[in-house]
C-alpha positions as CSV (number, residue, x, y, z in Angstrom):
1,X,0.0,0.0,0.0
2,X,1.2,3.3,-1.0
3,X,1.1,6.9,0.7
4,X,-1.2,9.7,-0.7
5,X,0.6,12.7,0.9
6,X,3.6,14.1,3.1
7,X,2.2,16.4,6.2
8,X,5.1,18.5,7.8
9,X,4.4,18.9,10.6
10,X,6.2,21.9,13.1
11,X,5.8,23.6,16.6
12,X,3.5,26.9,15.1
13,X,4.6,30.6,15.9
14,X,3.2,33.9,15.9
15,X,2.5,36.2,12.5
16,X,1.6,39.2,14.6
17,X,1.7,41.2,17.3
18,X,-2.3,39.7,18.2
19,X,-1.1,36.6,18.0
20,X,1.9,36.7,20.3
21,X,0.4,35.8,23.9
22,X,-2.3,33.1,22.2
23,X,0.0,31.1,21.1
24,X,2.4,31.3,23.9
25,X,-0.8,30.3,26.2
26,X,-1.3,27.5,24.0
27,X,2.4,26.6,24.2
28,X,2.6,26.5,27.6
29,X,-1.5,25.0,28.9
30,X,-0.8,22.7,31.9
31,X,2.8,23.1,32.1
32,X,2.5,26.1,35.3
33,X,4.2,28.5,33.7
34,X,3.8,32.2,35.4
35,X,2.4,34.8,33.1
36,X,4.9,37.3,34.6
37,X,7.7,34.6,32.0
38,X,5.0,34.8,29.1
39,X,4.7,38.7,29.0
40,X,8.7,38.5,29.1
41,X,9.3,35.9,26.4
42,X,6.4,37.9,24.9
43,X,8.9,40.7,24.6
44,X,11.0,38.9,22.8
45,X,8.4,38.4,19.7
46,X,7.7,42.0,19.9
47,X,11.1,42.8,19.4
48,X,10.5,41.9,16.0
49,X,7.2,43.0,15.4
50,X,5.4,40.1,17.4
51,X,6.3,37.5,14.3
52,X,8.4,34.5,14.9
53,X,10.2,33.6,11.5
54,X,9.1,30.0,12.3
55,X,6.4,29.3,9.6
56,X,8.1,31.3,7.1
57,X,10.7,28.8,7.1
58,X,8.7,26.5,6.9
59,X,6.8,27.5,4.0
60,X,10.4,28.0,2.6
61,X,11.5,24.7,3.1
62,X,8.2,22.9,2.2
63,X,8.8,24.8,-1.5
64,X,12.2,23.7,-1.8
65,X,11.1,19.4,-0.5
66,X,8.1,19.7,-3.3
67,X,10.8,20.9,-5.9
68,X,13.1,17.8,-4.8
69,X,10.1,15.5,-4.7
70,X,9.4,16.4,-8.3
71,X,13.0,16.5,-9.4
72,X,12.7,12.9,-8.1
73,X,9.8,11.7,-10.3
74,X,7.3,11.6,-6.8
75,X,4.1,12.7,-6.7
76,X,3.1,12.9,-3.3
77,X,1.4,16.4,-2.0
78,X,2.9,17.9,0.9
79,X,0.5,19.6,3.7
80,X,1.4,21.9,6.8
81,X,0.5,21.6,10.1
82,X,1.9,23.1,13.4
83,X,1.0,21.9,17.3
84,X,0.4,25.4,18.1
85,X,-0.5,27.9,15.8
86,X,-2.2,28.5,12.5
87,X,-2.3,26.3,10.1
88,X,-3.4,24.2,13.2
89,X,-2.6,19.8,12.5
90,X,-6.3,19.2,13.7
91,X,-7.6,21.5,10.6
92,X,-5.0,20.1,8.5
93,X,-5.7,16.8,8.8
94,X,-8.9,16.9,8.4
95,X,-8.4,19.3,5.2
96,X,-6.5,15.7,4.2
97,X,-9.3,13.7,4.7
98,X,-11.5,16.4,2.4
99,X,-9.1,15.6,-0.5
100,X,-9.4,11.9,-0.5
101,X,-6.0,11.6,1.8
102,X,-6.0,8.2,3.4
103,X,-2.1,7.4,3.9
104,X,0.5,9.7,4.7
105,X,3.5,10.3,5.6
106,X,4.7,12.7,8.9
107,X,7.9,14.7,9.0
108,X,8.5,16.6,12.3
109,X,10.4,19.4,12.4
110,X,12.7,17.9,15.4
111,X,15.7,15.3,14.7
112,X,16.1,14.4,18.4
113,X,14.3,12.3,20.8
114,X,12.7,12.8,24.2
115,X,9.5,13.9,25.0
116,X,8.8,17.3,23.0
117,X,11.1,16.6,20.1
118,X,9.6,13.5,19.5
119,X,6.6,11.4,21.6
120,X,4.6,15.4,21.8
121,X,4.4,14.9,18.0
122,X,3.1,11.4,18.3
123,X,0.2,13.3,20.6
124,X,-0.1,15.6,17.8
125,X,-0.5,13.2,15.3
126,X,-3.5,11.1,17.6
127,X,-5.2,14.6,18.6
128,X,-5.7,15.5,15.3
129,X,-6.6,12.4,13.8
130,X,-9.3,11.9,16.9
131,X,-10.3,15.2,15.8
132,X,-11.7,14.4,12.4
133,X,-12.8,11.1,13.4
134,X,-13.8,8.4,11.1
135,X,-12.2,8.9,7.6
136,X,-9.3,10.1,9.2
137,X,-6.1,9.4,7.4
138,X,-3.4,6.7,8.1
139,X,-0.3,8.7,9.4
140,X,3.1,7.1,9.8
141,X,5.8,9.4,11.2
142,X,9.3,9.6,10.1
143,X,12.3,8.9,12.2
144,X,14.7,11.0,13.8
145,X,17.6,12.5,11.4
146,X,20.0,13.7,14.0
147,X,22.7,11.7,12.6
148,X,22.2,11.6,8.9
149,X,25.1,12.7,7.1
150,X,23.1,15.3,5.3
151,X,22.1,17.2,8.2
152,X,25.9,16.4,9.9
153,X,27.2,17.8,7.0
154,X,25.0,20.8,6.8
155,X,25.9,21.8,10.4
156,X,29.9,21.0,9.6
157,X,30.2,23.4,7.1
158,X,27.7,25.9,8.6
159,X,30.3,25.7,11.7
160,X,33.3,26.3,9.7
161,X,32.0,29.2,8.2
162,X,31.6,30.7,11.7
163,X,35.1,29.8,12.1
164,X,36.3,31.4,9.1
165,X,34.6,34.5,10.6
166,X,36.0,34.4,14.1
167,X,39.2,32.2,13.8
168,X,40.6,30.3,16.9
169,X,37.3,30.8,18.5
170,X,36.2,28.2,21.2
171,X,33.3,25.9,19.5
172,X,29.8,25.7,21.4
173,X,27.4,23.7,20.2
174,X,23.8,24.4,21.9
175,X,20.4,22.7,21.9
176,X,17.1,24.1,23.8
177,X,17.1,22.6,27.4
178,X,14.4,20.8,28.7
179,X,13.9,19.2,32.8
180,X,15.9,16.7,33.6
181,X,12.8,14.5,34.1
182,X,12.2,14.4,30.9
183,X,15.3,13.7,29.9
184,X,15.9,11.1,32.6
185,X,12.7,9.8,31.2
186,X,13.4,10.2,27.1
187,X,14.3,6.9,25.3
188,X,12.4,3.6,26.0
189,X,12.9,2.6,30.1
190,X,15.6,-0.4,29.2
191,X,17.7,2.3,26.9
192,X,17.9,4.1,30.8
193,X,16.7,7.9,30.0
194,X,18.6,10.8,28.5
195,X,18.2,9.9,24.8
196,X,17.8,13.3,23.7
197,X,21.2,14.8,25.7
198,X,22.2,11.7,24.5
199,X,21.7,12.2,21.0
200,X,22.6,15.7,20.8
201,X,26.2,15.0,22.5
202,X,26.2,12.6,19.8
203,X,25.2,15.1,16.9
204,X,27.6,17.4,18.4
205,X,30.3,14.8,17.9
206,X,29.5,14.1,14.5
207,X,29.5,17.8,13.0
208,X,33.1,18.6,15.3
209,X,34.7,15.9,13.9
210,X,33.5,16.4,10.0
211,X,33.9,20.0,10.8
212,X,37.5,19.3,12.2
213,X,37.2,20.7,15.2
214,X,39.2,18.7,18.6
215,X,37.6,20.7,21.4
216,X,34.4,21.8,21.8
217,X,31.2,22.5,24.5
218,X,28.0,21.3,24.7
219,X,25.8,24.0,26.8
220,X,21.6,24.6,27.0
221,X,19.3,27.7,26.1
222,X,16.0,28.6,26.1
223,X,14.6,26.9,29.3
224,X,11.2,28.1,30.4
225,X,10.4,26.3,33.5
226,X,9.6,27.9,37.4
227,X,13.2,27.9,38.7
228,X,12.7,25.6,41.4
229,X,12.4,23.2,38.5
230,X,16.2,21.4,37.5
231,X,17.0,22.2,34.1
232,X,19.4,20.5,32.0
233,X,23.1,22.9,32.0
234,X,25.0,25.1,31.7
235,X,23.1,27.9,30.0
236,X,24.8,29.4,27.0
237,X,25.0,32.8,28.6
238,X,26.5,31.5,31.8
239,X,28.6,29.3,30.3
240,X,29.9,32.3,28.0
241,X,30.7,34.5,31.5
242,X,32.8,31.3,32.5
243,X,34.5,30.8,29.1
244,X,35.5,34.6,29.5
245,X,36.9,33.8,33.3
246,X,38.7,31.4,31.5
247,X,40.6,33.9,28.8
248,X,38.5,32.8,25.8
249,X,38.7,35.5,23.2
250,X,36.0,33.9,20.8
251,X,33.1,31.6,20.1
252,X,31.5,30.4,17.4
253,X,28.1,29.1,18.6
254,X,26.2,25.8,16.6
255,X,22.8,25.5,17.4
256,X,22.9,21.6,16.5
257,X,19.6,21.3,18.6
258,X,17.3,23.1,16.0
259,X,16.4,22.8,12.2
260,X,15.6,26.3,11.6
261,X,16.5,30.1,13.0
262,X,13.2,30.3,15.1
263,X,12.7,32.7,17.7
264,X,14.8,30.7,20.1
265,X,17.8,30.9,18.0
266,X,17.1,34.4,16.5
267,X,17.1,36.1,20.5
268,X,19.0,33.7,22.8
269,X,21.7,33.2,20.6
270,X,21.8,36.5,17.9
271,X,21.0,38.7,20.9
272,X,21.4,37.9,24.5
273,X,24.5,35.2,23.7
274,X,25.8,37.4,21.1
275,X,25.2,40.7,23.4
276,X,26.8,39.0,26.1
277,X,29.7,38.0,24.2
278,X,30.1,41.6,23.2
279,X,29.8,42.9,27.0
280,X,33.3,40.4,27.1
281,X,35.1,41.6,24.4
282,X,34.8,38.1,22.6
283,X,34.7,37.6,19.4
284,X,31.1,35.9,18.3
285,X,29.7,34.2,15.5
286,X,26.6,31.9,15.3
287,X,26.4,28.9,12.5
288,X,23.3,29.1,10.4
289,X,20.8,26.3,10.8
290,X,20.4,23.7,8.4
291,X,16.6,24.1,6.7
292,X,18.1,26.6,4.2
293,X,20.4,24.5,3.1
294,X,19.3,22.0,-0.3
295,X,20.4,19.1,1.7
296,X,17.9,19.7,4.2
297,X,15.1,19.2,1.0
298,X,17.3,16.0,-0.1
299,X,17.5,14.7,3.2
300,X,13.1,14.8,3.6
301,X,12.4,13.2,0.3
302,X,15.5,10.7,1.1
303,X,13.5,10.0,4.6
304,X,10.3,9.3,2.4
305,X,12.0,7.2,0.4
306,X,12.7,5.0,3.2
307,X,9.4,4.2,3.1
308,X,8.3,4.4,-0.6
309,X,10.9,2.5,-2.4
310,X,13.1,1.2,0.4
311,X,15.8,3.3,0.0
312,X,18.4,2.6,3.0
313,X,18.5,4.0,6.3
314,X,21.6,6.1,6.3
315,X,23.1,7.2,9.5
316,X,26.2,8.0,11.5
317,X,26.1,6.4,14.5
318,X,24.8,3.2,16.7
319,X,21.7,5.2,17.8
320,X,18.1,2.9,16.9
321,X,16.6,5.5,14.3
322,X,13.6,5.7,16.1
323,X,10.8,7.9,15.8
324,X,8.9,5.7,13.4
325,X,5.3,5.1,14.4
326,X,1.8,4.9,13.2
327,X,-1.4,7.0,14.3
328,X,0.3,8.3,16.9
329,X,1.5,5.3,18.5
330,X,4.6,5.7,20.8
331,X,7.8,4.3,20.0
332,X,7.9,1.9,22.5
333,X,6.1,0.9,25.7
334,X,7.1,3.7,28.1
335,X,8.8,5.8,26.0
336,X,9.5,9.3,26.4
337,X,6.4,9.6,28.8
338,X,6.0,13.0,30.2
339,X,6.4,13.5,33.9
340,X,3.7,13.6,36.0
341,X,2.7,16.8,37.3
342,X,2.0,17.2,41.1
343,X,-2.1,17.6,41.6
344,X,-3.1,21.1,43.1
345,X,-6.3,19.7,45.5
């Protein structure tokens, strides 16, 4: 049996100022976040006219996939969804179904594991289809990239152009933190936790040594929690103060964590990292993210391929591929489950 479409399917963002503290509200439902953080992270979008570049870049990157997929000779029509802001996954699923859609294909926008890169999608994916009911369309996710050569090589030439720009710089590679419950918890219970630190130490690895590069840090940004909550560490800004303790004169920062310059990479690292950097008298430079690169297009239609002709699973490291479900399913039996939240009676 064949597959009728490709949904992409990505985390949402604002496209306006009105937009700005609906869609962080939706971000963070249930998770206790205090609205004094979402008016400041809602400052953030502001500073750029309350519009994360987020669906932009997606739209961009759908365009250039289609224009692969037809380069390639495959026919298969590729629909956008996000978890939290327009176009919604619920409305675009059941747009699918409208058009005779009845097996696709799923590419998240994450290449990691754990709970929100991967199993949150999975929820996505069963929300919507539960949404349109019956006629709903088969949906079988793709698995995690974070080691394919296209995206290691993307990311190892992105980093030596920030080295060519600051040379001799100290190499960090970042990734957006997340509580180290979920990470303890992220991978299936025998694997024992911390795939997704896991798998971006390994990413990290990967893109140093293709990018030639001996020594190098692996630090976290963009954490959002109540501070009583552990995060994973160090955050890139502290970790920059200490690098500067140390005598460092330069950085270049990799974002190896993200796909595209979303808001998380365009303030925490092009503003507070690189403001902070400045405050030093360090030199700075941030690698660009892989999506507008044509090997992030080849490397889609190469994941679809998997599953249309076969095509073999290429990867770097031991790592299971993971991510592959259908409908929604989890990976495995206790896999990636998010922690449990303490009742408020």
């Amino acid at each position: 049996m064949g597959y009728d479409a490709l949904l992409w399917l990505s985390f949402g963002g604002p496209e306006g100022p009105d937009d700005v503290m609906p869609f962080l509200e939706n971000v963070t439902r249930g998770r206790g976040v205090p609205r004094e953080r979402l008016l400041e992270v809602a400052e953030h979008y502001q500073h750029f006219g309350g519009v994360s570049p987020i669906n932009r870049l997606n739209r961009e990157a759908i365009a250039a996939v289609e224009k692969e997929l037809a380069a390639q000779g495959i026919d298969l029509p590729v629909y956008f969804g996000n978890r939290n802001w327009e176009p919604m996954v619920e409305d675009t699923v059941g747009r699918m179904a409208a058009d005779g859609v009845r097996r696709a294909l799923v590419f998240p926008t994450s290449a990691y594991g754990g709970y929100s890169a991967c199993r949150q999608y999975d929820e996505d994916i069963e929300r919507a289809r539960a949404a349109v009911g019956e006629g709903a369309p088969e949906l079988v996710k793709l698995r995690h990239f974070f080691d394919h050569p296209l995206f290691v090589g993307a990311f190892a030439d992105a980093l030596r152009a920030g080295l060519d720009k600051v040379p001799g710089a100290r190499v960090v590679f970042t990734a957006h933190s997340v509580p180290e419950s979920a990470d303890q918890a992220a991978g299936p219970p025998e694997e024992g936790g911390r795939r997704y630190s896991r798998q971006i130490h390994e990413a990290a690895r990967l893109v140093a040594e293709q990018a030639g590069v001996a020594e190098y840090d692996v630090v976290w940004q963009s954490r959002s929690g109540p501070p009583q909550v552990p995060w994973l560490e160090p955050d890139i800004v502290d970790h920059l103060d200490a690098l500067h303790a140390r005598g460092v004169e330069g950085v270049v920062v990799c974002p190896v964590g993200f796909v595209s310059d979303h808001l998380e990479v365009i303030w925490d690292l092009d503003n507070e990292a690189a403001d902070r950097a400045a405050e030093h008298g360090m030199g700075f430079a941030r690698a660009a993210t892989p999506n507008g690169d044509p090997r992030f297009a080849e490397l889609v239609v190469e994941l679809v391929r998997e599953h249309l002709t076969g095509a073999p699973v290429r990867k770097l490291s031991e790592f299971t591929a993971g991510g592959c479900t259908v409908n929604g399913a989890p990976c495995a039996i206790g896999c990636c489950e998010p922690a449990k939240r303490p009742s408020r009676a």
